[in-house]
VEXPAKE-164813 format. One record per residue (C-alpha): residue number from 1; residue in one letter; x, y, z. Coordinates in steps of 0.25 Angstrom, whole numbers. Example, Ala and Ser with C-alpha at 12.3 -4.5 7.8 and 13.67 -1.06 7.14 Angstrom:
2
+-----+---------+-------+-------+-------+
: num : residuo :  east : north :    up :
+-----+---------+-------+-------+-------+
:   1 :       A :    49 :   -18 :    31 :
:   2 :       S :    55 :    -4 :    29 :
+-----+---------+-------+-------+-------+
END
This chain:
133
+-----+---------+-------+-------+-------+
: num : residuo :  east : north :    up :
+-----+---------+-------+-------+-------+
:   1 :       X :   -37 :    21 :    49 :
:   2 :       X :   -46 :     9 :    45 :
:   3 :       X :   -44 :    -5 :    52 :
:   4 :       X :   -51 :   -17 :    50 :
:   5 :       X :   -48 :   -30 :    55 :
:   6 :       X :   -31 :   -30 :    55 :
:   7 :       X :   -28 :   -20 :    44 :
:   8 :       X :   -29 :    -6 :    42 :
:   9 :       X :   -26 :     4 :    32 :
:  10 :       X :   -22 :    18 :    33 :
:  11 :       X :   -20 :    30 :    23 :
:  12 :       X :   -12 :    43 :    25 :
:  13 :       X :   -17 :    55 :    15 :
:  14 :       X :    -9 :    55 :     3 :
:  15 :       X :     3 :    62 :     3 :
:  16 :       X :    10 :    65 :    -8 :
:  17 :       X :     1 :    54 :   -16 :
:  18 :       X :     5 :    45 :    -6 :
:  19 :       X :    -7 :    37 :     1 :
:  20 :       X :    -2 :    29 :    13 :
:  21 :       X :    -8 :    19 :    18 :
:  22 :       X :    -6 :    12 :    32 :
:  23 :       X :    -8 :    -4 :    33 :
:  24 :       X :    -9 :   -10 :    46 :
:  25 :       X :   -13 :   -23 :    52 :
:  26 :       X :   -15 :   -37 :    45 :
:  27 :       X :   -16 :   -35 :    28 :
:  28 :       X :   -21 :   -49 :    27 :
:  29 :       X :   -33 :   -60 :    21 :
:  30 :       X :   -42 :   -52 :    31 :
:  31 :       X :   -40 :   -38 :    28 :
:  32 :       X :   -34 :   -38 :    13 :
:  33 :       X :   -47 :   -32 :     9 :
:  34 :       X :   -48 :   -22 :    20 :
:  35 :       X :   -32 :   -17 :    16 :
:  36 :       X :   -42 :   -15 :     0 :
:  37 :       X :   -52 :    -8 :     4 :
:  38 :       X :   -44 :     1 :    14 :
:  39 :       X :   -33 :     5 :     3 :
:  40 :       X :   -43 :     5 :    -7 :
:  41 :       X :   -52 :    16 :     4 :
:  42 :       X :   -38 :    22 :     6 :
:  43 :       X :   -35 :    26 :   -10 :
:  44 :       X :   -48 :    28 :   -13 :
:  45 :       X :   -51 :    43 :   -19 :
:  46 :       X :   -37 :    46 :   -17 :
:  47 :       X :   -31 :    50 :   -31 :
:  48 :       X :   -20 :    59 :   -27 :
:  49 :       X :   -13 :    45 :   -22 :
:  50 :       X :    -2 :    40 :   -30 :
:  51 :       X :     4 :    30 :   -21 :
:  52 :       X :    -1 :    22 :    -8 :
:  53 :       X :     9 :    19 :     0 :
:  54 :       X :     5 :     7 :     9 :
:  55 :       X :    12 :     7 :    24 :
:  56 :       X :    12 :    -8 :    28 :
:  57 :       X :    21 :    -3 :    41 :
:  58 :       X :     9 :    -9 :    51 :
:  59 :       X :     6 :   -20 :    42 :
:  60 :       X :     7 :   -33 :    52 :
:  61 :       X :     3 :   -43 :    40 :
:  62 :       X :     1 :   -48 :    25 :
:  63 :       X :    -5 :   -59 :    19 :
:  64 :       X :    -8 :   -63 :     7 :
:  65 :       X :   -22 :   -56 :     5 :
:  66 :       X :   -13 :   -43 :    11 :
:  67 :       X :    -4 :   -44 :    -1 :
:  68 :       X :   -16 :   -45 :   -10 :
:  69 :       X :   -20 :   -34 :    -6 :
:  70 :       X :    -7 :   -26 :    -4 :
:  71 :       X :    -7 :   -33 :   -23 :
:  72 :       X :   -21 :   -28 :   -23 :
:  73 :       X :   -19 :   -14 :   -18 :
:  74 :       X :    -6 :   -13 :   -29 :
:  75 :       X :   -13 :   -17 :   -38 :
:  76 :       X :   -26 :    -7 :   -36 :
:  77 :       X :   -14 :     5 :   -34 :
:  78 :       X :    -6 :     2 :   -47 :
:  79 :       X :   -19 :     1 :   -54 :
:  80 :       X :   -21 :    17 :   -50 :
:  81 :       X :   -10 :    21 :   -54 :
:  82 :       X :    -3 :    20 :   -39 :
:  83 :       X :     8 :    16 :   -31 :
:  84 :       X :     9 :     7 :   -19 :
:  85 :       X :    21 :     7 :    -9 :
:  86 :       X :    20 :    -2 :     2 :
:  87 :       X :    28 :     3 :    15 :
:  88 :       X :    32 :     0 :    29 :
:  89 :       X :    32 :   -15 :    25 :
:  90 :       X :    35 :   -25 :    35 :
:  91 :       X :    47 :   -37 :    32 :
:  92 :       X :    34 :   -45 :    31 :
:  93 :       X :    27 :   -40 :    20 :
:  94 :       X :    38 :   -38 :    13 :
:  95 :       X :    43 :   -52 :    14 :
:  96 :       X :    28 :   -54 :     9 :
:  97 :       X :    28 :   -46 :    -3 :
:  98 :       X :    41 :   -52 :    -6 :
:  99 :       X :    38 :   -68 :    -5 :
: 100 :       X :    25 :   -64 :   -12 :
: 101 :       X :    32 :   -57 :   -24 :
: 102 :       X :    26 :   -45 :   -22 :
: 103 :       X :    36 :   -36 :   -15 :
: 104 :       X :    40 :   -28 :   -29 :
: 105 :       X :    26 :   -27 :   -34 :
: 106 :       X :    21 :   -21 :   -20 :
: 107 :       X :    31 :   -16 :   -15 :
: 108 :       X :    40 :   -11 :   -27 :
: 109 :       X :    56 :    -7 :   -27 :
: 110 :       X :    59 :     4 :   -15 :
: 111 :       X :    70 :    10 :   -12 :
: 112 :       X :    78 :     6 :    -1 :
: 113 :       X :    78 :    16 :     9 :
: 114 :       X :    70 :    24 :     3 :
: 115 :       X :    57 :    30 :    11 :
: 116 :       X :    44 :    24 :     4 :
: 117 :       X :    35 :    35 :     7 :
: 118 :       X :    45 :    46 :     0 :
: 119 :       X :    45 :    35 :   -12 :
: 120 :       X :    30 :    34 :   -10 :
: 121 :       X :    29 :    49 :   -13 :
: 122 :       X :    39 :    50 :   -24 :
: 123 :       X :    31 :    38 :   -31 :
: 124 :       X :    16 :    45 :   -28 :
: 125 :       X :    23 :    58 :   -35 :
: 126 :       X :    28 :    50 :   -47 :
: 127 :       X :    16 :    41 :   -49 :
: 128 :       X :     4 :    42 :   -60 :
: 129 :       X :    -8 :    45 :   -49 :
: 130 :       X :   -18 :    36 :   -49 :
: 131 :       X :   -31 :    38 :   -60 :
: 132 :       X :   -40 :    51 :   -59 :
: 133 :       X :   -50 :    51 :   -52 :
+-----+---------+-------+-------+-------+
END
């Protein structure tokens, strides 16, 4: 596990083509590019990932330089070729992603009831894996 000043980030082995990683602490003006370069660290040489799936269950906080980052990590995963399923949010960040507009794009439609990390694997087994390399 790394930490650095409030955040800290933590991946699981893939399962499945499934990366976890763990958010914990403040994602915020003053860790935004720590939550970069920790995802980017975490995905790095990983090419049997399909999905990430982004646990935000210890997550305390989110400002607006955290959702940048939570757009820019999207962003950087759709570019690959891969999925993104945020998990284990809080009613605050999803009130944030909501207000903002963002919800459907991050966040996509899931099923009620449904267990997101079975969904996760189902998706990582449907989804074009990222490019060679």
């Amino acid at each position: 596990m790394t930490t650095y000043t409030a955040l800290s980030v933590t991946a699981d082995e893939p399962c499945d083509g499934v990366l976890t990683l763990r958010v914990a602490g403040e994602l915020d003006y003053d860790t935004d590019a720590i939550f970069t370069r920790l995802t980017e660290a975490a995905l790095h040489g990983r090419p049997d990932v399909g999905t990430v799936l982004l646990d935000c269950a210890e997550l305390r906080g989110v400002d607006s330089m955290g959702l940048s980052a939570l757009l820019a990590l999207h962003r950087r995963l759709d570019r690959d070729g891969l999925t993104l399923r945020i998990t284990g949010r809080s009613p605050r960040l999803d009130r944030l992603l909501t207000v903002t507009g963002t919800f459907e794009h991050l966040v996509g439609e899931a099923e009620p009831g449904e267990d997101e990390r079975e969904q996760a694997v189902a998706d990582a087994e449907d989804a074009p894996r990222g490019p060679a390399g």
